[in-house]
N, C-alpha and C positions, 0 to 999 in steps of 0.2 A: 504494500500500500504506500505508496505516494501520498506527502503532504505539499501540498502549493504551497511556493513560499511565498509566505507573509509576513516575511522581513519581521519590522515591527509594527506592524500593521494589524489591524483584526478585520476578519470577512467573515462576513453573512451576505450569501445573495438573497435578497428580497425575492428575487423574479422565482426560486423554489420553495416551493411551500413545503410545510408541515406537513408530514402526512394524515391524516385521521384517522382517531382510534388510537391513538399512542397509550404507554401503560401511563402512568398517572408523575410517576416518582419523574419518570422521565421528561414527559410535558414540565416540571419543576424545575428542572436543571437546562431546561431550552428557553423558562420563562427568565431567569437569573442569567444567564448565557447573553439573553438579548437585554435584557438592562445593563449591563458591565460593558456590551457596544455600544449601547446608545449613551447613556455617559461616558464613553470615552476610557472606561478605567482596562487598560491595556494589562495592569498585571494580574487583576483577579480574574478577566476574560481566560488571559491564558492558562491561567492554574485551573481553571474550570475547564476548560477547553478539553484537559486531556482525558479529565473524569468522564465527561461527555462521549467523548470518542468511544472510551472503553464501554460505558453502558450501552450505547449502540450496539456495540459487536458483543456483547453479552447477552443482551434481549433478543438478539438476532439469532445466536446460538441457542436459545433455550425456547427459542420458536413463539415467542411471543410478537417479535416482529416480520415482515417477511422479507427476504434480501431486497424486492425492489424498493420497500421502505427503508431500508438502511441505505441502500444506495443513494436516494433521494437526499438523507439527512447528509451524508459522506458531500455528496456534491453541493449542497448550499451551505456548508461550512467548511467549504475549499477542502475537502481533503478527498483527493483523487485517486479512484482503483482501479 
């Protein structure tokens, strides 16, 4: 897995949505995820960022979500597979 670099930059593409139906915990950590970019605070974005990543590919693993939703979240949070 490829991450786009994002220097020191944070990215969310707007143009990918959310999937629907996400588990709940996880919706929590994409709602904190997007407040940390929209304020700007680049270091708590990135210390979340990686928690983030991992519960994707956790949830994805344990079949709660399905790869084209992981996929989705992977690509509007720049991180390319």
């Amino acid at each position: 897995m490829n991450v786009v670099d994002r220097g020191e930059k944070m990215f969310i593409d707007p143009d990918i949505s959310i999937p629907p139906n996400m588990p709940k915990l996880l919706l929590e950590d994409l709602k904190l995820l997007q407040k940390y970019y929209d304020d700007g605070d680049w270091l708590h974005y990135d210390l979340l960022f990686d928690a983030v990543e991992g519960s994707i590919k956790s949830y994805h693993l344990c079949g709660k979500i399905s790869r084209a939703d992981a996929v989705q979240l992977f690509h509007r949070y720049g991180i390319m597979i």
